[in-house]
C-alpha positions in Angstrom: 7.9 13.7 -24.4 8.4 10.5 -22.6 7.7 11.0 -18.5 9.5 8.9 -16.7 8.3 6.7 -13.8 9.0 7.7 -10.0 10.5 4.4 -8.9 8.3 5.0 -5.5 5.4 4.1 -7.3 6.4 0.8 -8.0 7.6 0.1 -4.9 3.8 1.0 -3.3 2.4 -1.2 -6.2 4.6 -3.9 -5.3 4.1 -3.5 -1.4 0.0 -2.8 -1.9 -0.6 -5.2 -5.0 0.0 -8.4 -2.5 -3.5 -9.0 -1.4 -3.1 -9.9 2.0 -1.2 -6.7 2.6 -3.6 -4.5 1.0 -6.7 -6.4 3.1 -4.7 -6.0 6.3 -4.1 -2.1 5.7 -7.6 -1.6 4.6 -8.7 -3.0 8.2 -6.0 -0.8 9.6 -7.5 2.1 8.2 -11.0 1.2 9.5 -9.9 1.1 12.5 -9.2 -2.3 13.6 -5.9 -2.0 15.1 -4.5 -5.0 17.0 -2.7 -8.2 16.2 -5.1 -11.0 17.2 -7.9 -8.7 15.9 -6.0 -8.4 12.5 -5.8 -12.0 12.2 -9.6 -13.2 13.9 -10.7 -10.8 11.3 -9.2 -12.2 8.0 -8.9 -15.4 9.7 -5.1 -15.3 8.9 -2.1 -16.6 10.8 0.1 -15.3 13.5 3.0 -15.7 11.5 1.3 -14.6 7.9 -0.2 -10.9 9.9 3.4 -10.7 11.2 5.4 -11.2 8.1 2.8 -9.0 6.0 2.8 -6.4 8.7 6.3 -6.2 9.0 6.6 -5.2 5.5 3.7 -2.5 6.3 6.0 -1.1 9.1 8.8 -1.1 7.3 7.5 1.2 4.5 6.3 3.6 6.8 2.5 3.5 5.9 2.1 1.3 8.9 2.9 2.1 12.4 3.6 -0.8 14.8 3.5 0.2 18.9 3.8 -2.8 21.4 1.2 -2.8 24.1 3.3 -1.4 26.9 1.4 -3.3 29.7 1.9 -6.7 27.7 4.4 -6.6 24.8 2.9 -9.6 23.0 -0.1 -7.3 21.4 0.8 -4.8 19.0 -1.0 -1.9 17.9 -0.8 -1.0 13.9 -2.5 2.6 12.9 -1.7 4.7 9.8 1.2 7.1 9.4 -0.9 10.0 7.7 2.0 11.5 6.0 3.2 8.0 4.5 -0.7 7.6 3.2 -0.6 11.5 1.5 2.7 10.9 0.1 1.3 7.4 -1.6 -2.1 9.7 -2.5 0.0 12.4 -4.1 2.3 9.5 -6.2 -1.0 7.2 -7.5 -2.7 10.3 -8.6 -0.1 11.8 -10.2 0.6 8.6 -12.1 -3.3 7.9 -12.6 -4.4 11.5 -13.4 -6.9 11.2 -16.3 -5.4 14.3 -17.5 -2.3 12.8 -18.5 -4.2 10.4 -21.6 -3.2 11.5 -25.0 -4.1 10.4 -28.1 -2.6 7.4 -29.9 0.2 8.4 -31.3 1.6 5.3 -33.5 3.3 5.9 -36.8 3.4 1.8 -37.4 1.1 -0.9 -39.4 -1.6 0.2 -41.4 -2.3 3.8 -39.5 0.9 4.7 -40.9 0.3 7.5 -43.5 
């Protein structure tokens, strides 16, 4: 029986596999929360933390909150819900249970 993919999944792995993206989140989720800090950390650009970031926000693992003193800082922390929701998809997908047995009836296993 053949299980099919949940197109989700590869959306994440597309939206995590970009290495800047999955660097910024990680700092995100140790706490480091703010724009400039976000870049001085990485030692990224303005423009590179705000285009990566912006893909963040916009699938919801990321949540962005302007500084309501000084709307050029923005404060990014972690939607919980968005993170269980990606926990729940990768181990589903990566559970060690799911391995079976080769099964190939071709070349020279073929009986």
């Amino acid at each position: 029986m053949e299980q099919k993919i949940n197109p989700s999944l590869a959306n994440w792995l597309k939206i995590l596999g970009e290495p800047n993206r999955l660097l910024l989140l990680n700092q995100i989720i140790e706490g480091i929360c703010c724009n400039c800090e976000l870049g001085e950390s990485l030692s990224l650009s303005p423009n590179l933390i705000s285009h990566h970031m912006s893909v963040l926000n916009e699938s919801g693992i990321v949540k962005a909150e302007r500084d309501k003193d000084d709307a050029r800082w923005i404060h990014y922390s972690i939607d919980i819900d968005v993170m269980k929701e990606v926990n729940t998809l990768f181990n589903a997908f990566f559970d060690e249970g799911r391995i079976q047995p080769n099964k190939s009836e071709c070349g020279p296993r073929k009986s």
